[in-house]
C-alpha positions, 0 to 999 in steps of 0.5 A: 846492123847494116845488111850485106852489100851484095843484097842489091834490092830491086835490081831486076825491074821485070820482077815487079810485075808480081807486085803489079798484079797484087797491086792491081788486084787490091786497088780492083776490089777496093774500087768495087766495094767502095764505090759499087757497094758502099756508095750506092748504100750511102747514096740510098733513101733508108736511113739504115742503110747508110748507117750500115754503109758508113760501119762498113766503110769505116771497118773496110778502110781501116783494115785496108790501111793496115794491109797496105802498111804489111804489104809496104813493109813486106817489099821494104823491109830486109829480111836480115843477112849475115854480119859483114866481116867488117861488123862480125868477123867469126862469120867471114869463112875461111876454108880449113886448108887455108888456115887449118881453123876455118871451121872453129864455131868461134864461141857461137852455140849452134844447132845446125851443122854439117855431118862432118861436125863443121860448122855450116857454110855458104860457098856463094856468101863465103859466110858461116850460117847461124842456124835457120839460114839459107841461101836464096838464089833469087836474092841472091844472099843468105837470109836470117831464118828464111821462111821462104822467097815471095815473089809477090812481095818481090822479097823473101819473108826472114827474120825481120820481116816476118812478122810483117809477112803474117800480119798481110795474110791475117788482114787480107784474109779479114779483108776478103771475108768482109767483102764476101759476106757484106757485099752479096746482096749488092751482088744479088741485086745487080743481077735485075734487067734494069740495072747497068752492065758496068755496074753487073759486071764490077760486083759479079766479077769482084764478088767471085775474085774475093771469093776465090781468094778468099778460099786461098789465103784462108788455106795459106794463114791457117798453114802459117799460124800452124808454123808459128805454133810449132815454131817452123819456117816453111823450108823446116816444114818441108825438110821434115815432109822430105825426111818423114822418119822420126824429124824432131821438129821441137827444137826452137818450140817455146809453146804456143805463147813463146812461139807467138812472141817469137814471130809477133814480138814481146809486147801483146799490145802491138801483136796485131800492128806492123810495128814494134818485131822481135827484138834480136838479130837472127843469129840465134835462138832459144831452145825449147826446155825439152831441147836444153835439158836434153844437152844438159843430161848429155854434157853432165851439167844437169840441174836436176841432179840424180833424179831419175831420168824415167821421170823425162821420158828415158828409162833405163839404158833405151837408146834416145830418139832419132830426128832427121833435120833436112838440109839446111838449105831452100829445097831449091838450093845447094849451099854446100856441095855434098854437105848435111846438116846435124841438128845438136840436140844432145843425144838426139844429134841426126845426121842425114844422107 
């Protein structure tokens, strides 16, 4: 699928500076580890040593390789946009004074939509919104499953390359910890009279880098593997953060194995290689079971028949649980002025002020 022309990539040169930084900071530490580390262990008399050295390198490079293929990845790959009209027309907009049918759903199943029962849209775009769509003003585009904008990767992390975007945290964050843990007693002996300052300074000033951001991005993967497995984007997080009272964030919840294919892909063997995402193209998702039963009971096409409904969590005439569903928009934009998203959930269908 082509992506939107209006998406220029790469248009603002000045933006690049946070590319640098990370940039500059990889290329730093990858220099003190390897050549104040691991070169003075292969340059040294003990036979052990070196062999401990070369392990190290051979695991340290490796990893780096893959880092920087995630990290490529992540600044090349476009994150997915809506269908032109040239490729799907259902998702041109056209307002309903216009032709009076501006807002039919066009045969698409969506769980998103405004309070008025509308279908989503976005007045920049003048496209309809699958479900997990925003808008971002930085790219200024709408973005297939937005998770959120990295200005370190000068891109935003969506549908297609999230995957990417969590694999460079997990092998950054193994990177990291290798040089903390392998590195200090370099560090420690660095720390003698006879020893040269450049030398001092490249470990103790890289030693406490990697530390700290060791201590970050450990924070950060652990954030993002608890949003892989409860099947949130950051922005679904922090709508439901917004609006605490009774947001049903299980709609897209396959459980855990469904929701790690859904950011990793089908295939076990390549969850951990910056190839091979999840097949699709955005649009859509599938639902959790507890979603899809819900609707069925609602619309009188339930497989289960007559059973009792006390046997799925309902009984008697009590009245179904709320959700509040957020805005459907970054926290940072307004797609639609004045508009709010319902998430269709059957009887748990919300509308939020």
């Amino acid at each position: 699928m082509a992506e939107s022309s209006s998406y220029e990539r790469f248009g603002e040169p000045v933006k690049f500076l946070p590319v640098a930084f990370v940039s500059a900071n990889i290329l730093f530490l990858y220099y003190v580890y390897m050549w104040w580390h691991i070169g003075l262990l292969l340059d040294g008399p003990d036979l052990h040593m070196r062999g401990k050295g070369f392990t190290q390198a051979v695991c340290f490079n490796a990893v780096t390789v893959l880092l920087v293929t995630c990290y490529l990845r992540c600044i090349l790959v476009h994150p997915g946009a809506i269908p032109t009209k040239e490729e799907d027309p259902s998702w041109e907009y056209v307002p309903r004074d216009a032709t009076g049918c501006g807002d039919t759903s066009a045969g698409v199943s969506l769980q998103e939509s405004k309070r008025s029962g509308d279908r989503r849209h976005c007045k920049w775009c003048t496209k309809f919104k699958p479900d997990r769509c925003h808008h971002c003003r930085v790219c200024k585009t709408c973005i297939l499953k937005m998770d959120h904008h990295c200005p370190w990767i000068y891109n935003c992390v969506g549908f297609k390359n999230h995957k990417y975007f969590f694999l460079l945290l997990f092998y950054s964050v193994i990177d990291l910890w290798l040089i903390v843990s392998t590195m200090l007693p370099s560090v420690t002996s660095s720390t003698g009279s006879d020893i040269p300052f450049t030398q001092m300074f490249c470990l103790l000033f890289g030693e406490t880098l990697a530390s700290f951001l060791t201590i970050v991005l450990t924070c950060f993967f652990c954030f993002h593997v608890y949003l892989m497995q409860r099947s949130m984007t950051t922005i679904e997080f922090c709508e439901k953060q917004l609006k605490r009272a009774g947001h049903d964030s299980g709609t897209y919840d396959r459980g855990y194995l469904g929701n790690a294919k859904a950011t990793l892909g089908e295939n076990y063997l390549t969850w951990l290689l910056p190839w091979d995402p999840p097949k699709g193209q955005g649009l859509t998702f599938i639902l959790s079971e507890d979603t899809k039963l819900t609707q069925d009971m609602e619309t009188g096409h339930d497989s289960y028949g007559t059973m009792d409904r006390s046997q799925f969590g309902e009984t008697g005439d009590s009245p179904p649980q709320r959700r509040d569903a957020g805005t459907g928009s970054a926290p940072s934009d307004a797609d639609v002025e004045g508009s709010v998203v319902s998430y269709n959930s059957g009887s748990r269908r919300s509308r939020v002020q």
